[in-house]
N, C-alpha and C positions, 0 to 999 in steps of 0.2 A: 364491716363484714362484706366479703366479695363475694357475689350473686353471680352466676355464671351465666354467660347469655348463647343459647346453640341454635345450627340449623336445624329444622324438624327435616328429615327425610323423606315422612310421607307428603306433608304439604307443601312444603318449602318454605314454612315461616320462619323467622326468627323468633325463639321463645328464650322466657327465662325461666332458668332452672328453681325447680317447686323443692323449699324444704318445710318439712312437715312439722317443725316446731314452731314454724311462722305461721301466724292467718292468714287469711285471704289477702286481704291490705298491705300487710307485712311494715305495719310501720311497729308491731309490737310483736313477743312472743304469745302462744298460748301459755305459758308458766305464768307470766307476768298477767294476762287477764283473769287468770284463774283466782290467783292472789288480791286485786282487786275486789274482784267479786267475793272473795270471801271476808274482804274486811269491811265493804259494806254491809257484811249480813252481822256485823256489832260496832258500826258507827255510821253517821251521816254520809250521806254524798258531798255537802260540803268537805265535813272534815279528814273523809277520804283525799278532798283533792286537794285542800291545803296541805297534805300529809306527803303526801307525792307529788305535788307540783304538776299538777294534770288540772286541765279543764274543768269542771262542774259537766258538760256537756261530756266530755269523753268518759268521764267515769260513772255516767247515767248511764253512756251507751253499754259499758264493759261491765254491768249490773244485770243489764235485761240478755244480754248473752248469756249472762252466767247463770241467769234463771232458767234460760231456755233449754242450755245445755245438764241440769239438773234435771229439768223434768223429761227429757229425752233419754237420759240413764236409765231415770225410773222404768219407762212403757208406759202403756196402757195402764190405767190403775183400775181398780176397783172398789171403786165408796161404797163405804153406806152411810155413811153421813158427811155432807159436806158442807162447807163453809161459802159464800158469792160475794166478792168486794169488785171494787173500782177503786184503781189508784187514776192519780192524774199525772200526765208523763210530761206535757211541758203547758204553762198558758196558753186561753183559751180554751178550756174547756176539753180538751184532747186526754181521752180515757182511752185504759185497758182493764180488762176482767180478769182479777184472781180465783181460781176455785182451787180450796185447799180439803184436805179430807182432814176432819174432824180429829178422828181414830186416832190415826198414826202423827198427826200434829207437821200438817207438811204441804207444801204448795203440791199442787199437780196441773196445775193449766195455766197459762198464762197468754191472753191474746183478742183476738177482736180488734172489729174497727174503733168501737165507739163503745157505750153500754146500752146498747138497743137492744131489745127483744133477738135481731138474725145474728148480732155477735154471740149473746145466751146460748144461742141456737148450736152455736160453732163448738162450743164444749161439748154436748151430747150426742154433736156428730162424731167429734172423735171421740169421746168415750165408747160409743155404740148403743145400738138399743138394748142389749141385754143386760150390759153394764149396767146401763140409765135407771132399766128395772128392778136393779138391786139396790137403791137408793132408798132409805127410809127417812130420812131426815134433810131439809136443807134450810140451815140458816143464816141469814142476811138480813138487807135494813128492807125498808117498804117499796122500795123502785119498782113500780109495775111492772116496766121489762121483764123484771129476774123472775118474778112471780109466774106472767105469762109463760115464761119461755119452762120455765119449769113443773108446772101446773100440765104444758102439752107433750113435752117430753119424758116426765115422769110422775103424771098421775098420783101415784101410787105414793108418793114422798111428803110427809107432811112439814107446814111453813112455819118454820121457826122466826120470828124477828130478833136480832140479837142486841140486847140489853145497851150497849156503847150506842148504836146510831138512837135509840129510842132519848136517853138521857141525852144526846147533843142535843136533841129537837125540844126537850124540854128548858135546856142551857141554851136555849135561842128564843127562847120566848121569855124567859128571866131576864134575858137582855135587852127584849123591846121592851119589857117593864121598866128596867132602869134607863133608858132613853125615853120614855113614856117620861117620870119623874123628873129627868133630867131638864124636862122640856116645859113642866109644869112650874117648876119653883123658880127662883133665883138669890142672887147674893148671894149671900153666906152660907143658905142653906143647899144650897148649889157644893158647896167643896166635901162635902162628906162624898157624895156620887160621883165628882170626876174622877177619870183615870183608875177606877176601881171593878173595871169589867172582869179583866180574870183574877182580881181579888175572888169575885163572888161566882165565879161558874169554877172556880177552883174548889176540888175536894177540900177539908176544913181539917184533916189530918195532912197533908199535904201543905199547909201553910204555915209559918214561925215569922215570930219577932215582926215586922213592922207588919209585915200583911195579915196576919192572925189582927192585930192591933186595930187597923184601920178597916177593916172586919165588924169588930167588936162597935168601931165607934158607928160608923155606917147603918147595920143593921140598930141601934139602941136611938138613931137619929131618926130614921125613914120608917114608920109604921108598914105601910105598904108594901116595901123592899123587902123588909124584916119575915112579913107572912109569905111574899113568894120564894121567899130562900129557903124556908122552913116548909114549905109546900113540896119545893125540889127535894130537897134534899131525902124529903120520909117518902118521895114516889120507889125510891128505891127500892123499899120494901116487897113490891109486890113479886119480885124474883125470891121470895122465901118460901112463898107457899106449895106446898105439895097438891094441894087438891084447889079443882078450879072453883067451887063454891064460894073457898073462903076467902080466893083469890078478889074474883069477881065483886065481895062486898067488900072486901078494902073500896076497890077501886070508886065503889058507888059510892062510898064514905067521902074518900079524895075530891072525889065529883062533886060532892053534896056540899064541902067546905068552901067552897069558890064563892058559892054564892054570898052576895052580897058584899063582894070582896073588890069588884071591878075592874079584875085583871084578866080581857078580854084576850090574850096572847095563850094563858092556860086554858079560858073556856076554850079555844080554836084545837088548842094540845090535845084537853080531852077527846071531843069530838073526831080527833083524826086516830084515836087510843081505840074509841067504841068501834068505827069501821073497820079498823083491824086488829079487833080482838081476838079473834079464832089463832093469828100467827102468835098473842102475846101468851095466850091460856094455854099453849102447847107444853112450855116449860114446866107445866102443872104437874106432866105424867111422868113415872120413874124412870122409865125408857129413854125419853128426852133431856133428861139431866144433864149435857155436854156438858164439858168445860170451855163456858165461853172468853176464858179468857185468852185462848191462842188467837181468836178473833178480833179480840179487842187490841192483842200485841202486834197484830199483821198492821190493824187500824192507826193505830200509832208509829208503826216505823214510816208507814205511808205519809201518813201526816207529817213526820219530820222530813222526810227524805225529798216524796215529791209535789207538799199541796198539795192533799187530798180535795178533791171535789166534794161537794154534800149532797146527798140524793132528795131526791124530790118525793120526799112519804106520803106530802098530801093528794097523791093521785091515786 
């Protein structure tokens, strides 16, 4: 394609001529990044780029364009309930904050430096105050940040925690159990536990044929194993209840099961459960009822896409 290159008349530079189907860069059309960006939004960035013969890196870049440029269509939004993630955009630890609005099931922010407390901050600047104070609901995992930053710019908003980060933190202490175990026994009774990690944080509908299997023999081998998977697995429950009462003695039931159990990973779960109780018993009132699963699916493409990072709940 020939690019034309002219004198400017006012300055007297030589420039080249701007065509508006090109980006900035002009090493692609916007047709073609748009296209990108929309077949990442129903496959990996891997398999975007095997798919077209592009970089991993260039089709992460032509992603975060394409989000940018969606939420700029949009405007200004207005929540009233909204959703707070952190994806991880390359290793080392390098975040950006998604805030999506519940309601309408759809990103609306995307950006920050980091996920601190003054990135938080950066969404309710550009929302505005007024916006901010139309917000009744916002749910995310326990990162103090989100809480802070949202706590001072919208008051008025009660903390939802959302069910996916709560169950990973519980799927991370099942796993210092079976490294616990791991560490205790040997020989033979060693081969039931290796290599069987996302056997057992794996949903148990979600597994067939040899994993389902190795499952069965696993848990019927390891006493210990056995009670914390069955421990995990029925925390679930506490997202059924309507009312926080009856919520609340589940959970002191759940508590009260531990003992004597010696699986110091779930006592540490509870106790990080109790301090932030008030975000978990919100789910209790009819109002609050989201569908947390557009949350959990944001959670998931993230995880596939770019390494999601895991937040720090116990602060």
């Amino acid at each position: 394609m020939e690019v034309r290159r002219v004198d400017c008349r006012q300055c007297g530079a030589v420039k080249r001529e701007r065509l508006d189907f090109l980006v900035e860069n002009a090493l692609h059309t916007k047709r073609f990044a748009l296209y990108v960006g929309r077949r990442c939004r129903s496959g990996t960035i891997r398999d975007v780029a095997e798919e077209l013969h592009l970089d991993w890196r260039t089709v992460k870049r032509l992603e975060m364009d394409y989000m940018r440029e969606q939420i700029r269509r949009v405007g200004t939004p207005g929540p009233k309930v909204i959703g707070i993630d952190e994806i991880s955009i390359r290793k080392g630890h390098t975040y950006r904050i998604v805030v999506s609005d519940l309601e309408r099931r759809r990103p609306i922010w995307f950006g920050g430096e980091d996920r601190s407390e003054a990135s938080m901050d950066q969404f309710f600047r550009f929302l505005g105050k007024k916006k901010a104070k139309g917000i009744r609901l916002a749910v995310m995992d326990m990162w103090k940040a989100f809480r802070n930053s949202t706590h001072a710019n919208a008051p008025q908003a009660a903390i939802l925690f959302d069910k996916f980060h709560v169950m990973k933190h519980l799927g991370e202490a099942l796993d210092k159990v079976r490294k616990a175990e791991y560490a205790r026994l040997s020989g033979k009774q060693r081969q039931f536990i290796k290599g069987q990690k996302y056997t057992l944080l794996s949903h148990p509908q979600n597994l067939t044929g040899t994993a389902r299997k190795n499952l069965k023999l696993l848990l019927a081998a390891n006493k210990r194993l056995n009670t914390a998977y069955l421990l995990k697995e029925s925390f679930g429950q506490l997202w059924e209840y309507n009312r926080e009462p009856w919520a609340r003695k589940f959970f002191e039931n759940w508590r009260a099961s531990l003992k004597w159990q010696r699986l110091k990973p779930y006592e540490k779960f509870a106790e990080m459960i109790e301090r932030h109780w008030d975000g978990l018993a919100a789910y209790c009132k009819p109002e609050n009822k989201v569908s947390l699963g557009f949350v959990e699916g944001l959670n998931n493409i993230a995880l596939g896409k770019a390494g999601k990072g895991g937040s720090e709940m116990s602060q």
